[in-house]
Each structure stands twice: as C-alpha cells, then as structure tokens.
VOVEXVEX-158113 format. One line per 4 residues: number of its first residue (from 1); their letters; for each residue x, y, z of C-alpha. Coordinates in Angstrom, 2 decimals. Example, Ala and Ser with C-alpha at 12.3 -4.5 7.8 and 13.67 -1.06 7.14 Angstrom:
2
1> AS> 12.30 -4.50 7.80  13.67 -1.06 7.14;
//
This chain:
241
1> XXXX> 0.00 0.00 0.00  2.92 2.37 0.76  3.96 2.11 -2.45  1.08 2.55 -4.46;
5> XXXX> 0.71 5.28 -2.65  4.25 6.91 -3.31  4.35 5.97 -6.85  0.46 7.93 -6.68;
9> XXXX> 2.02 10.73 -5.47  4.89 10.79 -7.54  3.03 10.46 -10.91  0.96 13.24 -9.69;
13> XXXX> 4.20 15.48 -9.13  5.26 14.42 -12.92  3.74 17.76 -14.27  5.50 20.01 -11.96;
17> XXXX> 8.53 18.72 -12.14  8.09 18.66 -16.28  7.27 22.66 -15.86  10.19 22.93 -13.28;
21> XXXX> 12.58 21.30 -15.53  15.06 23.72 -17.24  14.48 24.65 -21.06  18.12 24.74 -22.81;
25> XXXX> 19.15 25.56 -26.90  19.68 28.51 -28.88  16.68 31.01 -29.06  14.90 32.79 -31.61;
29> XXXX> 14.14 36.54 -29.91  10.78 37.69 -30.27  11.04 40.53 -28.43  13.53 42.02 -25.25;
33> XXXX> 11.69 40.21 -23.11  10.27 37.19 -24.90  12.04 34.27 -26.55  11.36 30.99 -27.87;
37> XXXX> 13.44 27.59 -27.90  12.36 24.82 -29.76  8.35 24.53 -29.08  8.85 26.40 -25.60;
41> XXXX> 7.34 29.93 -25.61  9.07 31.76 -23.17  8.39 35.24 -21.12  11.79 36.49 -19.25;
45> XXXX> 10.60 36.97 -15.34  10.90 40.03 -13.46  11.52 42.62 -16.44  9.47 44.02 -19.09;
49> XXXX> 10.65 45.46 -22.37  9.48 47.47 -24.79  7.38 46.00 -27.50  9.05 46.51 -31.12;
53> XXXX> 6.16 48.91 -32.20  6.41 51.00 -29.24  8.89 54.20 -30.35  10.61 56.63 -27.38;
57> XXXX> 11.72 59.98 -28.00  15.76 60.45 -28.30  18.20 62.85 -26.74  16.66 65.62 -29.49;
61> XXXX> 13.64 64.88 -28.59  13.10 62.57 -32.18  11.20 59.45 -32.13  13.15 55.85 -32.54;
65> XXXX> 12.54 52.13 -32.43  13.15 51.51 -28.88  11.02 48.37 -29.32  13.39 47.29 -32.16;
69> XXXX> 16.56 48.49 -30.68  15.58 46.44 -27.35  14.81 43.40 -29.18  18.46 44.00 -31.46;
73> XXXX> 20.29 44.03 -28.60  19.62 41.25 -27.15  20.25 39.36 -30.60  23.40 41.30 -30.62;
77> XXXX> 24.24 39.99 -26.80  22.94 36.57 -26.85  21.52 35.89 -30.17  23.54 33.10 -31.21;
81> XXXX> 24.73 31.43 -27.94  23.13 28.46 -26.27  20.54 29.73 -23.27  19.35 27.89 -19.95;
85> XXXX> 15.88 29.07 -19.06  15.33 28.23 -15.02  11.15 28.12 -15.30  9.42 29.77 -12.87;
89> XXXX> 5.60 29.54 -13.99  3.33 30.14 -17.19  1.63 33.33 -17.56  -2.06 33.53 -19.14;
93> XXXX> -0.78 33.48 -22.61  0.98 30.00 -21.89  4.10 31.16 -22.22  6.62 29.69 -19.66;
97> XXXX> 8.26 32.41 -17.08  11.62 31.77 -16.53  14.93 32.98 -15.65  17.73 32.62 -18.19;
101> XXXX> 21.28 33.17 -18.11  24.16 32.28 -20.60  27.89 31.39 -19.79  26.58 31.98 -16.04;
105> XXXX> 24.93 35.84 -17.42  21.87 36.76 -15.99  20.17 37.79 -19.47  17.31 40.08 -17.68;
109> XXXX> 20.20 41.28 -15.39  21.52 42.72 -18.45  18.69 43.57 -20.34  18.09 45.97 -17.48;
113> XXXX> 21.42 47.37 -16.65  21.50 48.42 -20.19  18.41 50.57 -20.41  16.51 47.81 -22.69;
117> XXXX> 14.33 46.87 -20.20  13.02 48.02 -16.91  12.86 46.12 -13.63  9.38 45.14 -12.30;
121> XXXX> 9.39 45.88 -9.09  5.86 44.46 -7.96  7.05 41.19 -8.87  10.94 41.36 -8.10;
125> XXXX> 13.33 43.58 -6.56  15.85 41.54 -7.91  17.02 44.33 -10.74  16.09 47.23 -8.97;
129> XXXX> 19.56 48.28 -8.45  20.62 47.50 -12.12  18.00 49.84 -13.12  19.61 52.95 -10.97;
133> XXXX> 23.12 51.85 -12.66  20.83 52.18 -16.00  19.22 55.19 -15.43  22.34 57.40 -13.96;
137> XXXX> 24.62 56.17 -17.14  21.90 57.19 -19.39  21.71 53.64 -21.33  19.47 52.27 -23.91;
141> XXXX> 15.94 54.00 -23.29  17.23 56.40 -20.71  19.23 58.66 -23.11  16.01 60.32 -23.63;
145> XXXX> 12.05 59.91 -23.46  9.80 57.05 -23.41  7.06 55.27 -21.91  6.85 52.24 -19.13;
149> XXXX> 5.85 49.32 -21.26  3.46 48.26 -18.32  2.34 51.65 -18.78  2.54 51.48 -23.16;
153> XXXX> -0.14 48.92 -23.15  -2.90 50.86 -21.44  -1.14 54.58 -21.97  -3.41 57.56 -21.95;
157> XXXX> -3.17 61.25 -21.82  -1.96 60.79 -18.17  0.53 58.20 -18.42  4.17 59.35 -16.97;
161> XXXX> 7.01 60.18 -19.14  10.49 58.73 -17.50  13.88 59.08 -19.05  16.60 61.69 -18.66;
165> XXXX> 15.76 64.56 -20.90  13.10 66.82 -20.39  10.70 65.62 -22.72  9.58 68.40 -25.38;
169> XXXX> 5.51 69.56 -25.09  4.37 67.37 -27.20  6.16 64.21 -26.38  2.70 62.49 -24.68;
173> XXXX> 1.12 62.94 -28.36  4.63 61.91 -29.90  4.42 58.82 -27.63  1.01 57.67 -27.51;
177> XXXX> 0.13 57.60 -31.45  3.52 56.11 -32.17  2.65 52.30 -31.59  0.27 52.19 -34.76;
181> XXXX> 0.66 55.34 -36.85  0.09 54.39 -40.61  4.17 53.85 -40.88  5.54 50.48 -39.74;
185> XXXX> 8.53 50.93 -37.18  10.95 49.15 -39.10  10.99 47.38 -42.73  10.59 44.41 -40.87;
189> XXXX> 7.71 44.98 -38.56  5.33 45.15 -41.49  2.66 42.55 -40.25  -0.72 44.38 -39.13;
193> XXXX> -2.68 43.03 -35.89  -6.13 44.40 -35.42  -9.29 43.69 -33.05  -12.44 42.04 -34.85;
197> XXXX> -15.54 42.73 -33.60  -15.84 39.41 -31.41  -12.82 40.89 -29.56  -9.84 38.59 -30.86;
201> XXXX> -6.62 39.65 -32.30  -6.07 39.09 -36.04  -3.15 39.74 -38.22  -2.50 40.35 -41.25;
205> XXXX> 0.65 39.36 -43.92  1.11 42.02 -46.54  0.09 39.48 -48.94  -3.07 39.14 -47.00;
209> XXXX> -6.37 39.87 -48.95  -7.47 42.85 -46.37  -3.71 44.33 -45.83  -4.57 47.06 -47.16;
213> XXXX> -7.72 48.17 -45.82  -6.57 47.97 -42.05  -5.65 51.46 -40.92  -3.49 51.62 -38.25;
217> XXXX> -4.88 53.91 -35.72  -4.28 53.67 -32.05  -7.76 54.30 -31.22  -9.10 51.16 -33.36;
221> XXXX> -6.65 48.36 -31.18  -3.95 48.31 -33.82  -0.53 47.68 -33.50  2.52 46.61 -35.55;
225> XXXX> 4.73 42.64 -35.42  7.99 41.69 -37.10  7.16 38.34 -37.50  4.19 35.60 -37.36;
229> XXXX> 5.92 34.01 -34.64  5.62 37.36 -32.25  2.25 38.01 -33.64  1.17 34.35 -32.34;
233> XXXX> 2.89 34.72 -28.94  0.67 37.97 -28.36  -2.70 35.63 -28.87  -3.16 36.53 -32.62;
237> XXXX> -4.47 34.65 -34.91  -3.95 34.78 -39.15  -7.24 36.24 -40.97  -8.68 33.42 -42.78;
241> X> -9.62 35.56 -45.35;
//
C-alpha cells in the first residue's frame, strides 16, 4: 500500500517537475523580453521590455525604435549562444516564465542594466539596483524619453514620461500615437494586428487579402509585429480571409 501510494504521489508530481525542468538551446528573440526555444514559448521573469512597435523619444527629442533596438540588442548579446531558461511559472498566454542566463549571465540582469528593459518591481526587486546603474549612465531608453511598457499597453493622456531629458511639449502625443501610426517601425515589422468585432486579435501578412484596408490607428486596437511568430505569442491569430 505504501507504495502505491508513493508511486500515486509521484506520478501526480510528474507535471511540476516537467514545468520545473530547465528549457536549454539557442533562441529565436521575439522581443527584449520574450524568446522561444524549440516549441517552448518563453516570457523572461521580473523585467518588461518594450514591445518593437512601441517608439521613445531620443536625446533631441526625435522618435526611434526603442522596441526594435531592445529586441536588437539582445540578438546582438545573446543571439547566437546556447541559453538555460530556469522556469518559474506560465503566464495567461501559456508562455513559460523563466529565468535565463548564458555562460553563467543573468540575461534580464543585463537587459536591465543596459536601459533595454526596466525592472518590475511588484514582482521582483531583484534588478532594482541595475535599473539605478541604467538610469544614472543614461543607457538604452534612458538617453532620452519614453514610456513604461506596463504603462505602453494601457497609456493615456496621463501616463508618466520617465527618461533623462526633459521631454519636449508634445512628447505624450509623440508617444502615444507612435505604436500604430500608418508607418511600420521598421521594414521588418510590417505585419498588421487588429481587433475584430468578437474581440480577438487578427493579423494580417502584406500578402493578406485585407492588408490594405486595415488602418493603423491607435484608437481602433492596432498595432505593428515583425514576424508571425511574435504576432502568435501575443494571442493573434492569421485572418482566414
């Protein structure tokens, strides 16, 4: 009976351990913040970066592709090395939480002592103080302007500017109409993602049959991807027509 009952409770503990188990291999980089290796979708804990439509205001108070340059760097830094995710949990898009590192680097140590991403403090302290190293050196999305992605997502007329410069009077319009103005934010980000009228996320390949007739307007949901893979891993679907 005792060991029915510990082979029970072991065979029960099978999926946590599977979820626990460490996810190894070379990514392909979504975003600053979200990766995937092999089938395993995977959401870096404790930091958030900027999506790659979201822009930031530079030093001259001109808009760039923070979202693009955070995502770069991280190629740039780790893109072609060998990661090992530790995962934490899975968030409600399924993606699995982790903490990677490569060599022995903390990747979302990095990503935040660089200026690509910023700490989350309701969730970690862990890179609070790799922020302030960020922040007083000026780095990545400090040299200037720009939006909290927590913030980005839900930004409105009242949502605080950080960064290092004084921002110029019109950065808040600058900022919030950058994400889905009619111009992609890169060549490469040309897929379009819109909201149908049942609420789900569609996108759209520039070879799609609607492409066209999707405006991009931050009031109507829209927003830009780079690739099908980071248009899936934000809970889009393709348009089926």
């Amino acid at each position: 009976m005792i060991r029915t009952f510990t082979a029970a409770v072991l065979l029960l503990a099978l999926p946590a351990l599977a979820r626990a188990a460490d996810i190894t291999g070379v990514p392909k980089i979504r975003q600053g913040d979200i990766v995937q290796i092999g089938n395993s979708r995977i959401r870096l804990g404790g930091i958030d970066a900027p999506s790659t439509d979201q822009l930031c205001l530079n030093t001259k108070g001109e808009r760039w592709t923070c979202g693009v340059a955070s995502r770069d760097a991280l190629i740039k830094q780790a893109g072609n090395r060998s990661w090992t995710c530790h995962a934490r949990s899975t968030d409600r898009h399924g993606r699995t939480v982790a903490r990677c590192e490569v060599d022995g680097e903390d990747i979302q140590k990095w990503m935040v002592s660089s200026g690509w991403a910023l700490a989350v403090a309701r969730v970690s302290h862990d890179y609070d103080a790799d922020q302030k190293v960020a922040r007083d050196a000026k780095a990545g999305m400090w040299q200037g302007a720009f939006i909290a992605p927590w913030d980005w997502r839900i930004r409105n007329k009242k949502t605080q500017i950080l960064g290092a410069t004084k921002p110029p009077p019109n950065a808040h319009a600058i900022l919030l109409a950058s994400a889905s103005g009619p111009v992609a934010p890169s060549p490469d980000c040309t897929i379009k993602g819109n909201v149908n009228s049942a609420g789900e996320c569609i996108y759209h390949k520039p070879t799609s049959r609607w492409y066209a007739q999707i405006k991009m307007k931050i009031s109507k949901g829209t927003r830009w991807f780079c690739s099908v893979e980071e248009a899936e891993a934000a809970g889009c679907r393709e348009t089926r027509r």
